[in-house]
C-alpha positions as YAML, in Angstrom:
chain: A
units: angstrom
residues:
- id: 1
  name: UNK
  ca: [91.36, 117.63, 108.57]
- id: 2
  name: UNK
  ca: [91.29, 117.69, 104.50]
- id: 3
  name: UNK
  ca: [89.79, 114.79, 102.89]
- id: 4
  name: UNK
  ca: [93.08, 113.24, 101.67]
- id: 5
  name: UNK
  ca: [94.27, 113.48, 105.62]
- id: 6
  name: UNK
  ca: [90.62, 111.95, 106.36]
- id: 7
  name: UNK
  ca: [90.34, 109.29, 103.75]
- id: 8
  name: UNK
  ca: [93.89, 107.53, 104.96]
- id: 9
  name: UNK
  ca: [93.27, 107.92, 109.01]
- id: 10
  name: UNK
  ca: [96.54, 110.20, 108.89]
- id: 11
  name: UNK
  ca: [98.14, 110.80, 112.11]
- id: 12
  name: UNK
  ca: [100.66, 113.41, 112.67]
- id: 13
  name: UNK
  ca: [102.45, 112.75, 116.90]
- id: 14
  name: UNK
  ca: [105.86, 114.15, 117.61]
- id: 15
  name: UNK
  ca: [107.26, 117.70, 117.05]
- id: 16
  name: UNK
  ca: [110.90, 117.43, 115.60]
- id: 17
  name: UNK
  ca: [112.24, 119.32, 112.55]
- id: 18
  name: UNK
  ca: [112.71, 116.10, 110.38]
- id: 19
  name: UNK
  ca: [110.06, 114.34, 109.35]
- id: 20
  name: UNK
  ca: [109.48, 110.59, 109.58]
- id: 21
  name: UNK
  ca: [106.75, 109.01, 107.18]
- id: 22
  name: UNK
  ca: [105.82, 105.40, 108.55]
- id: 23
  name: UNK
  ca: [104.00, 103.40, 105.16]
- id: 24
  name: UNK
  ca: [103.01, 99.83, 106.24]
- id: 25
  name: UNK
  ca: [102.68, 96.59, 103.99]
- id: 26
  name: UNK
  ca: [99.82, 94.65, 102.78]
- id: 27
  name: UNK
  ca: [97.69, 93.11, 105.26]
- id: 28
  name: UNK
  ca: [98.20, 95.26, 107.72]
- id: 29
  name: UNK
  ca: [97.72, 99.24, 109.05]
- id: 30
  name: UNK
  ca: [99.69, 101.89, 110.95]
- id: 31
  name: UNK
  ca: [99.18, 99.58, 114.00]
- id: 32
  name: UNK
  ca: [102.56, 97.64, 112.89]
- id: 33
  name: UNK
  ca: [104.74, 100.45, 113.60]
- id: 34
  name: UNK
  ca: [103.31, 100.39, 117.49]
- id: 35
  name: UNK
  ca: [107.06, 98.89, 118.89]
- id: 36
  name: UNK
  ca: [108.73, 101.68, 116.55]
- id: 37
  name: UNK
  ca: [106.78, 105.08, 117.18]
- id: 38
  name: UNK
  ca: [107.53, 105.02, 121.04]
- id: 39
  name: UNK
  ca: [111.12, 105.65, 120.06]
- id: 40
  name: UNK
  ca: [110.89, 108.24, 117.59]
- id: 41
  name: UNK
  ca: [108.07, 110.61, 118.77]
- id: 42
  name: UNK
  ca: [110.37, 112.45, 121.51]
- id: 43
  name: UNK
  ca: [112.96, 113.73, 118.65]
- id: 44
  name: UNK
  ca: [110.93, 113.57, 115.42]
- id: 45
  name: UNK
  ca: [107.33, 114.56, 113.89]
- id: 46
  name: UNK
  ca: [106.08, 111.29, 112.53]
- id: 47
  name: UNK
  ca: [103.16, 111.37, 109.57]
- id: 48
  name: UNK
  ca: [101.62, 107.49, 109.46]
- id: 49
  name: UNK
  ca: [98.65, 106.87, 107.05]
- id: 50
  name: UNK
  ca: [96.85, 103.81, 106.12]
- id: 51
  name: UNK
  ca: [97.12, 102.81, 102.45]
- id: 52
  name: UNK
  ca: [93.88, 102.75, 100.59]
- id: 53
  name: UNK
  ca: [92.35, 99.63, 101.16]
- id: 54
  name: UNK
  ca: [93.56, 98.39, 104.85]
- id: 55
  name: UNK
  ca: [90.62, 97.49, 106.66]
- id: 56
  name: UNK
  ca: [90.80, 100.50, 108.33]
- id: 57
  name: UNK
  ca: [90.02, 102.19, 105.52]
- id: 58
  name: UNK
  ca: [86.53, 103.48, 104.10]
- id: 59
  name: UNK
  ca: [85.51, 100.65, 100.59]
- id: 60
  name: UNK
  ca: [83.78, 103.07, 99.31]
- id: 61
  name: UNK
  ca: [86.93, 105.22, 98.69]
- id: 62
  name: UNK
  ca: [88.66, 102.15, 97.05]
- id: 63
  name: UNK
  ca: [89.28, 102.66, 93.64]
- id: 64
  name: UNK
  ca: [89.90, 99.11, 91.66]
- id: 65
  name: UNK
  ca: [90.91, 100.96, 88.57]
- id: 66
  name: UNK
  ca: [93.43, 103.08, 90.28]
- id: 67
  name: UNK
  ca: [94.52, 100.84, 92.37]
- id: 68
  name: UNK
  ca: [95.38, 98.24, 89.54]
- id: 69
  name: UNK
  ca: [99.05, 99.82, 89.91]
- id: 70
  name: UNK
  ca: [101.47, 100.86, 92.66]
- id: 71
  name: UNK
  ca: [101.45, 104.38, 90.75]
- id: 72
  name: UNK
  ca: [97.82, 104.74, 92.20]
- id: 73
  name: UNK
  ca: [99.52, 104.67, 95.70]
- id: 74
  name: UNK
  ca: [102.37, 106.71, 94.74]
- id: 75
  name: UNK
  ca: [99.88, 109.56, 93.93]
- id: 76
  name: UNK
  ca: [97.80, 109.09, 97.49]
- id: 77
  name: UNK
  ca: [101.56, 109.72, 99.28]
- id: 78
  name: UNK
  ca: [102.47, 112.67, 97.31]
- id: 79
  name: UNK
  ca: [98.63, 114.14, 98.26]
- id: 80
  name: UNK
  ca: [99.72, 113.64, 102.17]
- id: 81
  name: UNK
  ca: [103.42, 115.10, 101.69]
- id: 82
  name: UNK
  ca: [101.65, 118.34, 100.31]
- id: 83
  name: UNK
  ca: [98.34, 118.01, 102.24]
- id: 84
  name: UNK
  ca: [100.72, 118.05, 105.71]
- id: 85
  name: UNK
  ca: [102.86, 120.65, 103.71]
- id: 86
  name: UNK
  ca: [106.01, 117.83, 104.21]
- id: 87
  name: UNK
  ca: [109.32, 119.44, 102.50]
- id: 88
  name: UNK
  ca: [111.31, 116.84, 102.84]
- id: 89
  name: UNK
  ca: [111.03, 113.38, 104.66]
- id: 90
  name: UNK
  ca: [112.57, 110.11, 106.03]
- id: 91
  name: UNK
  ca: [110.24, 107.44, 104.70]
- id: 92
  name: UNK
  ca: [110.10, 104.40, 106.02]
- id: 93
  name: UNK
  ca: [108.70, 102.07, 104.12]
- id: 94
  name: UNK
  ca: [107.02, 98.41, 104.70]
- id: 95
  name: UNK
  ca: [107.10, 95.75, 101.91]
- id: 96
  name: UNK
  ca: [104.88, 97.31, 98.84]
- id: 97
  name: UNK
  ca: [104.75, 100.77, 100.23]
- id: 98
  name: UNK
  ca: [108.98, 100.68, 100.35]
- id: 99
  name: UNK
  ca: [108.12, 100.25, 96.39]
- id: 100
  name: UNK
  ca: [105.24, 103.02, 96.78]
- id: 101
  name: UNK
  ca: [108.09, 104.93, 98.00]
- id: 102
  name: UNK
  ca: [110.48, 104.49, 95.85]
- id: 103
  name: UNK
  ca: [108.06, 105.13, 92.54]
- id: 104
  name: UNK
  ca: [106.57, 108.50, 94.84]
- id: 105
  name: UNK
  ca: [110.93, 109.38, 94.83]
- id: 106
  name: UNK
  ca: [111.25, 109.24, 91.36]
- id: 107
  name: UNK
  ca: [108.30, 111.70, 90.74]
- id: 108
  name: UNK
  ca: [109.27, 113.70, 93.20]
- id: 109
  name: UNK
  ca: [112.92, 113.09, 94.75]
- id: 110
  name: UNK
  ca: [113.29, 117.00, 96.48]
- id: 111
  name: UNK
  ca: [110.70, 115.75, 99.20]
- id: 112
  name: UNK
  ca: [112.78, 112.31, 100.12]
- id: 113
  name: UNK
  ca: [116.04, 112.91, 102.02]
- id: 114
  name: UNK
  ca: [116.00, 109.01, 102.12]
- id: 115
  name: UNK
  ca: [113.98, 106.02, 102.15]
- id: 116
  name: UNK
  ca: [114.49, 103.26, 104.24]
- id: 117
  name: UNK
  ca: [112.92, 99.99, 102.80]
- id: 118
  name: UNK
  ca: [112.01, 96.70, 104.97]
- id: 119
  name: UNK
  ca: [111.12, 93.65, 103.55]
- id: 120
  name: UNK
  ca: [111.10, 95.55, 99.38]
- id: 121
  name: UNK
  ca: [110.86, 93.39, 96.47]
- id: 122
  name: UNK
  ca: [110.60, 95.24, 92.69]
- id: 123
  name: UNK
  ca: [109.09, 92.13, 91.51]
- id: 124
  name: UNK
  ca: [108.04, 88.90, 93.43]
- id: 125
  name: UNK
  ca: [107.98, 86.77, 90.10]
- id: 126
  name: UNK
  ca: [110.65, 85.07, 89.04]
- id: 127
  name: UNK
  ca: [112.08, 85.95, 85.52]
- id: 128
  name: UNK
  ca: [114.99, 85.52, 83.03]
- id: 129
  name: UNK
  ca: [117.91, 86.18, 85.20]
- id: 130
  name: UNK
  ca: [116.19, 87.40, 88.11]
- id: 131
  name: UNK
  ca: [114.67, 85.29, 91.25]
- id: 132
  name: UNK
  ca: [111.81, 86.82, 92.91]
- id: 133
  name: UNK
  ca: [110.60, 83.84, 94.57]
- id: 134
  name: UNK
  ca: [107.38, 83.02, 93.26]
- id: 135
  name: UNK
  ca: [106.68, 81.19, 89.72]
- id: 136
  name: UNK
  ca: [103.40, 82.32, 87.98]
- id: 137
  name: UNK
  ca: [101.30, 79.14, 89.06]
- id: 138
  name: UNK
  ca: [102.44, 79.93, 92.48]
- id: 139
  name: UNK
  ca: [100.52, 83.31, 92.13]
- id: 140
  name: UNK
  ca: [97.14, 81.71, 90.46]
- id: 141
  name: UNK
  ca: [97.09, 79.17, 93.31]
- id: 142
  name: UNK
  ca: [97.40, 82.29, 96.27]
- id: 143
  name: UNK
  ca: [94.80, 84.29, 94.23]
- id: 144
  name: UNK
  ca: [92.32, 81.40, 93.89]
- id: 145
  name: UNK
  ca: [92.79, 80.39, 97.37]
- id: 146
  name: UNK
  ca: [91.82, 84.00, 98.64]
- id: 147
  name: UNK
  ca: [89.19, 84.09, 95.92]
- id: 148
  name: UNK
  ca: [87.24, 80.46, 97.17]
- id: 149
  name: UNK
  ca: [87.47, 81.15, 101.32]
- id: 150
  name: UNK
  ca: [89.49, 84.14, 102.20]
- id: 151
  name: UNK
  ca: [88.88, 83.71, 106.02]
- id: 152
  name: UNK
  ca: [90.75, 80.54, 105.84]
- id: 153
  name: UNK
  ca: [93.33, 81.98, 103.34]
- id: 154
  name: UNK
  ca: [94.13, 84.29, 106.24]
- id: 155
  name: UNK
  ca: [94.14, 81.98, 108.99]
- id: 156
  name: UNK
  ca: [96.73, 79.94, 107.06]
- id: 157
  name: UNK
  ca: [98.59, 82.48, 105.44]
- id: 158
  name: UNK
  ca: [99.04, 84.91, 108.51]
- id: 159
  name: UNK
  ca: [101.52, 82.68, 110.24]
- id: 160
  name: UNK
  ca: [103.18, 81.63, 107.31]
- id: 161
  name: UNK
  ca: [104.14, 85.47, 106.39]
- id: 162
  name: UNK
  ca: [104.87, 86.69, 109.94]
- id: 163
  name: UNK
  ca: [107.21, 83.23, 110.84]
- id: 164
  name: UNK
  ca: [107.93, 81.84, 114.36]
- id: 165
  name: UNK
  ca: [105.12, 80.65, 117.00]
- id: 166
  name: UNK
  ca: [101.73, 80.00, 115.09]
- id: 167
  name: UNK
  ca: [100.24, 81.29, 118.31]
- id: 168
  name: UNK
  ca: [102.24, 84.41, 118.93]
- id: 169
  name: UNK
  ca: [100.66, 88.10, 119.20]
- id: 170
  name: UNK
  ca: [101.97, 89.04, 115.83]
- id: 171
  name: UNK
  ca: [100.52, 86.49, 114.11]
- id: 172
  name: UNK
  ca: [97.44, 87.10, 115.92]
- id: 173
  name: UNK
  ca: [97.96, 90.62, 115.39]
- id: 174
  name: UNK
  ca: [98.57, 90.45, 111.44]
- id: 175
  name: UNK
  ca: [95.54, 87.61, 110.72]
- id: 176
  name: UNK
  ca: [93.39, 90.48, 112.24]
- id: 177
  name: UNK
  ca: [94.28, 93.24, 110.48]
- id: 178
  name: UNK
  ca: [94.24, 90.59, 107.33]
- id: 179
  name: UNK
  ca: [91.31, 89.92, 108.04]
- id: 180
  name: UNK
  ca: [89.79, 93.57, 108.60]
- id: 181
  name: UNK
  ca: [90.08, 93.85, 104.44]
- id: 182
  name: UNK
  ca: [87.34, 93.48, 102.38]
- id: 183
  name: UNK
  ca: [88.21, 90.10, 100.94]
- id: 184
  name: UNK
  ca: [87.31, 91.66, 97.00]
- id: 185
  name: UNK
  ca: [89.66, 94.32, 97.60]
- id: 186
  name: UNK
  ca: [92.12, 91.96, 99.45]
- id: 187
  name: UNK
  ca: [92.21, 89.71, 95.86]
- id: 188
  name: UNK
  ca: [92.89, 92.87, 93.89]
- id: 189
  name: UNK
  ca: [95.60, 94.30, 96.41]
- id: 190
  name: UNK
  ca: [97.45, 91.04, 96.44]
- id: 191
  name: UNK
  ca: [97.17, 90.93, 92.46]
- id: 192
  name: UNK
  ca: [98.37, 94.24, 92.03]
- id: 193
  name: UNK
  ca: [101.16, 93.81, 94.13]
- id: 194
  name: UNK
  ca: [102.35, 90.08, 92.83]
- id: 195
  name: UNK
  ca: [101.82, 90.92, 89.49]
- id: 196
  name: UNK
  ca: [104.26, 94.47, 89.57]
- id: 197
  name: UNK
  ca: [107.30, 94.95, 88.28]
- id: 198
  name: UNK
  ca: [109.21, 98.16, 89.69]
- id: 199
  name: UNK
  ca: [112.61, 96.89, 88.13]
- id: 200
  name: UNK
  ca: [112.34, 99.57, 85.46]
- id: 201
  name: UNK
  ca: [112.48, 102.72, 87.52]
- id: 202
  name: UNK
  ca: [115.19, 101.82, 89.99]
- id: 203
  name: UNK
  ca: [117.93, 102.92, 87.77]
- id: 204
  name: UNK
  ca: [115.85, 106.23, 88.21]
- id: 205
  name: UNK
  ca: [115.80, 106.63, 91.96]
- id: 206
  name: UNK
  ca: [118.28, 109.30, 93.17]
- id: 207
  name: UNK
  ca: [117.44, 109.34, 96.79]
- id: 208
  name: UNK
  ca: [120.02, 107.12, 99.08]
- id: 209
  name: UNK
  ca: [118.27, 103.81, 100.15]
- id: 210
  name: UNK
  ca: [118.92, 101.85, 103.36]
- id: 211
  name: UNK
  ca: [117.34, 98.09, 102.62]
- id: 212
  name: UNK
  ca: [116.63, 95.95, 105.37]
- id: 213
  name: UNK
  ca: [115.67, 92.47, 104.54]
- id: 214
  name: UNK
  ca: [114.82, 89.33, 107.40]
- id: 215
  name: UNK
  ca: [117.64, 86.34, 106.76]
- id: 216
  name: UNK
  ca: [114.23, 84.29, 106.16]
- id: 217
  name: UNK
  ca: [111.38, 85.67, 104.69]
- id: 218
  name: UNK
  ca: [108.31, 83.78, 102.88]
- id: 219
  name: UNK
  ca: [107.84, 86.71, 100.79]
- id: 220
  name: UNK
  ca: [110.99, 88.21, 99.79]
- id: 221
  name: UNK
  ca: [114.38, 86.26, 99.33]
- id: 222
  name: UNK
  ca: [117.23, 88.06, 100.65]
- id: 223
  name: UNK
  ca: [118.37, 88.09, 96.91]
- id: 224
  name: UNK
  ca: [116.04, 90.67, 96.22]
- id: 225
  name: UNK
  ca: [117.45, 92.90, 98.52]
- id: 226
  name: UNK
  ca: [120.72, 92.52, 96.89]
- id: 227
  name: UNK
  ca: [119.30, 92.86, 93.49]
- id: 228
  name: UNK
  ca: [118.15, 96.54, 94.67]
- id: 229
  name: UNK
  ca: [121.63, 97.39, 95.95]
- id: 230
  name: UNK
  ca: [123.24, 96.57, 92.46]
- id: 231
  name: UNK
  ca: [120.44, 97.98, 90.79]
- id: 232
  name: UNK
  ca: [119.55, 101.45, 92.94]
- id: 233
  name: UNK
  ca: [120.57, 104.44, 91.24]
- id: 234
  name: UNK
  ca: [121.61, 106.48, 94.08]
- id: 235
  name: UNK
  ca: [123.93, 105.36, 97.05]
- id: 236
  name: UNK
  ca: [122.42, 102.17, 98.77]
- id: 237
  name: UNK
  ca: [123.50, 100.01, 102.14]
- id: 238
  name: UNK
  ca: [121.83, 96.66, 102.51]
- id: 239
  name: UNK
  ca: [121.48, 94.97, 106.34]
- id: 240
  name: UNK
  ca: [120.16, 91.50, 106.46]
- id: 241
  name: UNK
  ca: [119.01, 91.10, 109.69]
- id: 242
  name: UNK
  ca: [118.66, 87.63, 111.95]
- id: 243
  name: UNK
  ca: [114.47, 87.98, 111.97]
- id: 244
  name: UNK
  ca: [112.77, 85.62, 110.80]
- id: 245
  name: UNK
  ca: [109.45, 86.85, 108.60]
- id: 246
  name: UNK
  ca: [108.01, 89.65, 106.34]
- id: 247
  name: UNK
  ca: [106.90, 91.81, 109.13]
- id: 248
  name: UNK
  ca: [109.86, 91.71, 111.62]
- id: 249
  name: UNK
  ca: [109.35, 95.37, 112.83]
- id: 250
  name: UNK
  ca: [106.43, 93.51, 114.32]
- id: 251
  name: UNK
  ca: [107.63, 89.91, 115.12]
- id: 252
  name: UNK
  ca: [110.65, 90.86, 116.11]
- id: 253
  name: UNK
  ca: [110.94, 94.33, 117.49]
- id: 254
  name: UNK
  ca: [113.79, 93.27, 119.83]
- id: 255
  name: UNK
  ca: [116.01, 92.90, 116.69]
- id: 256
  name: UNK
  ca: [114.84, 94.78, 114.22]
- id: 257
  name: UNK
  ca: [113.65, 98.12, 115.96]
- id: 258
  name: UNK
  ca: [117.59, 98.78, 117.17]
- id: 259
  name: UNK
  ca: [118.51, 98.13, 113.27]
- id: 260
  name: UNK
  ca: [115.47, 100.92, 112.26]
- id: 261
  name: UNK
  ca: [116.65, 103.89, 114.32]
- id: 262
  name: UNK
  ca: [120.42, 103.21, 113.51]
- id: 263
  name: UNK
  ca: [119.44, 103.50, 109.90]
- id: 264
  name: UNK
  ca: [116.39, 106.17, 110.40]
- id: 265
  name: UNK
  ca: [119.54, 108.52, 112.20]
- id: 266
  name: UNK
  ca: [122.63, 107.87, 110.32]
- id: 267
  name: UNK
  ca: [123.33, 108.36, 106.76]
- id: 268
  name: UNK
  ca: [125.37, 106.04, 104.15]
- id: 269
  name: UNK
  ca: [128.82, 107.70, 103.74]
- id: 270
  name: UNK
  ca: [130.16, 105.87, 100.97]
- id: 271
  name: UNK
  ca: [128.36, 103.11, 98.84]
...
């Protein structure tokens, strides 16, 4: 196992032709993609990786300086598509990483044959024309909050991004992973990711999109995901789905998982 392979846990199950890439969201690890893989590993060779900085991750490998933008990510995906010698992939992509994605597609758009996005926002501020959901005193009061007692930040924030049952396994699920981060590298994720802005390059993206967005979703408003339709370069579908949360693939695998493979197998004919 190379060090890039080593360095992001990667994990390589299945033996299809086409290749699925699995990239989760903040707060959590490959684990959220536990309802999905079952269905895909019989026809496909799947490629999952933690994103620098998960708790499942080494610190010591965390970069702040790279990591201060999504392009640091971008770089660590296009290191596993060559590393695993990937020619072309699905990639399916969780929150930030669908962004991660997206940016990776743009540098290099001959290894995507499509990305599939859940839960993507280019920009979570709001701005002139454009509602992202969060105002910029919103984002001082999340990163203080995680700054002064980040065990309690996740304890209350956990159930508030997952929606549904305060008590249920995902919540319980995502608070742990949440929790698993380093809470310095936690504050610098979460400011990185809050404080991008992605709208620039989506004009740029050639690769077709599927976006699949949760009718109610703390994080994301479902505007966003019509903002990347109009704004995509290539041909894009949008499904808003009836799950409720910003990590539906693992609140609500009932609905959502069906949704995934119909968009993981079949391709947008017209736009």
């Amino acid at each position: 196992m190379g060090i890039v392979a080593e360095a992001h846990n990667v994990r390589v199950l299945g033996s299809g032709q086409q290749v699925i890439v699995l990239a989760h969201g903040f707060g959590t690890d490959q684990s959220v993609w536990k309802h999905l893989v079952p269905h895909l590993v019989d026809d496909y060779r799947i490629v999952m990786y933690d994103n620098m900085g998960a708790g499942t991750t080494n610190p010591e490998y965390f970069d702040f300086e790279r990591y201060s933008t999504l392009e640091g990510y971008a770089y660590d995906l296009l290191a596993i598509l060559e590393e695993f010698q990937v020619e072309s992939c699905i990639f399916v992509g969780h929150s930030v990483s669908a962004m991660i994605g997206t940016i990776a597609a743009v540098m290099r758009p001959e290894l995507f044959f499509k990305l599939v996005m859940i839960a993507a926002s280019p920009r979570y501020l709001n701005d002139t024309d454009y509602y992202g959901g969060f105002d910029e005193e919103d984002l001082q009061q999340l990163f203080e909050a995680i700054r002064s007692n980040y065990k309690a930040w996740c304890a209350g924030f956990a159930p508030l991004a997952v929606g549904g049952d305060m008590d249920s396994v995902a919540v319980q699920e995502f608070s742990r992973t949440l929790f698993n981060m380093r809470p310095d590298i936690a504050l610098s994720v979460a400011q990185t990711i809050f404080q991008s802005d992605t709208r620039h390059i989506m004009g740029m993206v050639t690769v077709p999109c599927h976006i699949l967005q949760s009718v109610k979703d703390l994080a994301v408003p479902v505007v966003v995901s019509e903002y990347l339709h109009q704004n995509l370069g290539g041909v894009s579908i949008v499904e808003v789905m009836s799950s409720d949360g910003h990590l539906p693939q693992l609140s609500s695998p009932d609905i959502v998982i069906p949704v995934l493979l119909r968009h993981i197998t079949h391709d947008i004919a017209t736009r």
